[in-house]
C-alpha positions as CSV (number, residue, x, y, z in Angstrom):
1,X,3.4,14.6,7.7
2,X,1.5,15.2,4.2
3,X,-2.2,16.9,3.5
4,X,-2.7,14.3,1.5
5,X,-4.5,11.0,2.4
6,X,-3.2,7.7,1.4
7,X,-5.4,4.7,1.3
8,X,-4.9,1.2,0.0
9,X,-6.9,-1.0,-2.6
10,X,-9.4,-2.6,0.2
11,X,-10.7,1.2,0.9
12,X,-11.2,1.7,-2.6
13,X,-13.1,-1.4,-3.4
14,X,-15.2,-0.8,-0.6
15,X,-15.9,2.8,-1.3
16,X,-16.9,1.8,-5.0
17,X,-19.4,-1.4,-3.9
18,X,-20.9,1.2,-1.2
19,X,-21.1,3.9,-4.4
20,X,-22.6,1.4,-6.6
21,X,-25.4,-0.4,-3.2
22,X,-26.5,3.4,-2.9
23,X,-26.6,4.8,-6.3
24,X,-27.7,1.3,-8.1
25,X,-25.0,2.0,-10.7
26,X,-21.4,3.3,-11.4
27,X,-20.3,4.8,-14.3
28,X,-18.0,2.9,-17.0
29,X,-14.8,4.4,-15.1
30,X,-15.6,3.6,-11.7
31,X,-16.4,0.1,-12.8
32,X,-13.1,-0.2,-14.6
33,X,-11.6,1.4,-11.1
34,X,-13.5,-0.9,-8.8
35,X,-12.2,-4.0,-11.2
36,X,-8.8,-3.4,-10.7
37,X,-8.9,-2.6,-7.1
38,X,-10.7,-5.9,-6.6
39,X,-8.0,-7.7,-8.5
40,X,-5.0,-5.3,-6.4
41,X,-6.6,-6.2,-3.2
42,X,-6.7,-9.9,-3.6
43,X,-4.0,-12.5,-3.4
44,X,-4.1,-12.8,-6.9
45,X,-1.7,-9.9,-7.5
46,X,1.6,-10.7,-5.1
47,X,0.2,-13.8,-3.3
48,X,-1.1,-11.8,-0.4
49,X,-4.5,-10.5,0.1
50,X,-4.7,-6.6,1.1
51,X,-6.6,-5.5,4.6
52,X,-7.2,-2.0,5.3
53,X,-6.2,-2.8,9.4
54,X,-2.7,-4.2,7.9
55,X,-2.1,-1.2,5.6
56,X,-3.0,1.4,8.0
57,X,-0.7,0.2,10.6
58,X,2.1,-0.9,8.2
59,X,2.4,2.8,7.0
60,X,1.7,4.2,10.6
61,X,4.8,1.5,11.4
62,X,7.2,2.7,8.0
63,X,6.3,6.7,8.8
64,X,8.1,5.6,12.4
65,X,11.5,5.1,10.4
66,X,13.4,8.6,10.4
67,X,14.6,8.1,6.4
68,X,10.9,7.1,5.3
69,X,9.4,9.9,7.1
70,X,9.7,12.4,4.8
71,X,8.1,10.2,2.5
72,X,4.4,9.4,3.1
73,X,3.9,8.1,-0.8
74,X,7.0,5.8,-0.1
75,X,5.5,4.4,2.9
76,X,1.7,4.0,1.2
77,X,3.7,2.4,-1.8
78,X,5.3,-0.3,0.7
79,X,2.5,-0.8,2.5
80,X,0.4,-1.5,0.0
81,X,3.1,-3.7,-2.5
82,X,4.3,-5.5,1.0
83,X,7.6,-6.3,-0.8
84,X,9.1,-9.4,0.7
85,X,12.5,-9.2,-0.4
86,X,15.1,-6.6,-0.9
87,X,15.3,-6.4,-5.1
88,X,11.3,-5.3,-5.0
89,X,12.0,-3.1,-1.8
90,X,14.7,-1.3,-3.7
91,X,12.7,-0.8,-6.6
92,X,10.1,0.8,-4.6
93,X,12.3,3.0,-2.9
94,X,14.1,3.6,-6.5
95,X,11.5,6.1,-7.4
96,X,11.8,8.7,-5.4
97,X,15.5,8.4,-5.3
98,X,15.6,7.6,-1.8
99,X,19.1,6.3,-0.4
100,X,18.8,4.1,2.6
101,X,21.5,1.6,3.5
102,X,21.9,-2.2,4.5
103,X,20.3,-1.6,7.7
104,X,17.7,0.6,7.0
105,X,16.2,-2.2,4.4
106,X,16.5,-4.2,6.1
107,X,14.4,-3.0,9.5
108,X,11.6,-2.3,6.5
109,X,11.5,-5.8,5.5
110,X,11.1,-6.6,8.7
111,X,8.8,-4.4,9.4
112,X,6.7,-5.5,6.4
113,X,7.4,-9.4,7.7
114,X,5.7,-8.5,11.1
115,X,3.2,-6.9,9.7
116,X,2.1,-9.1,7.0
117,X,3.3,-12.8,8.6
C-alpha cells in the first residue's frame, strides 16, 4: 500500500466548511477549492452524489483486485469518478497505462455497480 492518503470530494468539502465554522473565513483559494468540491461531490457532476462511507469502501473494495493493487491513485480515481460503463473505466485506467483485460473491467464495474446501486 502507498504513504499517501487518498480522500474523496465529501472529505474535502467538509474539511473546508469545518475550516471556514472555526476560523470565520477562508482565504480566496480555499473558497475557490471548497466551490468545486461542493459541485464534485454532488450529483450535478456524473448524476451521482459522492459519500465519504461509499468512497472509502469502494477503494478498500478495488485495492482487493490483484492488477489495481499496485495502484492506490487508480483505485481513489474510480472511486471517486464511479464510472458506470467500460469507455469511462478505460479512460480512467488509460492514465497510468494500466493493462487489464475483459474480465478484469469487468469485475470493476461491478464492483463500482454494487457499491454505488
Amino acid at each position: 500500500m502507498s504513504d499517501k492518503e487518498y480522500i474523496d470530494y465529501a472529505a474535502v468539502r467538509d474539511a473546508l466548511m469545518d475550516a471556514q465554522k472555526r476560523r470565520g473565513f477562508l482565504s480566496y483559494e480555499q473558497k475557490m477549492a471548497l466551490q468545486h468540491a461542493e459541485w464534485a461531490a454532488s450529483d450535478q457532476r456524473g448524476g451521482i452524489k459522492t459519500d465519504s462511507k461509499v468512497y472509502k469502501k469502494l477503494f478498500n473494495n478495488l485495492m482487493e483486485i490483484d492488477k489495481l493493487e499496485p495502484h492506490p491513485d487508480i483505485c481513489s480515481k474510480i472511486a471517486e469518478v464511479m464510472p458506470m460503463a467500460m469507455e469511462d473505466l478505460r479512460a480512467i485506467l488509460a492514465t497510468k497505462r494500466v493493462a487489464i483485460d475483459g474480465d478484469e473491467t469487468q469485475l470493476i464495474l461491478d464492483t463500482v455497480r454494487k457499491q454505488v446501486l
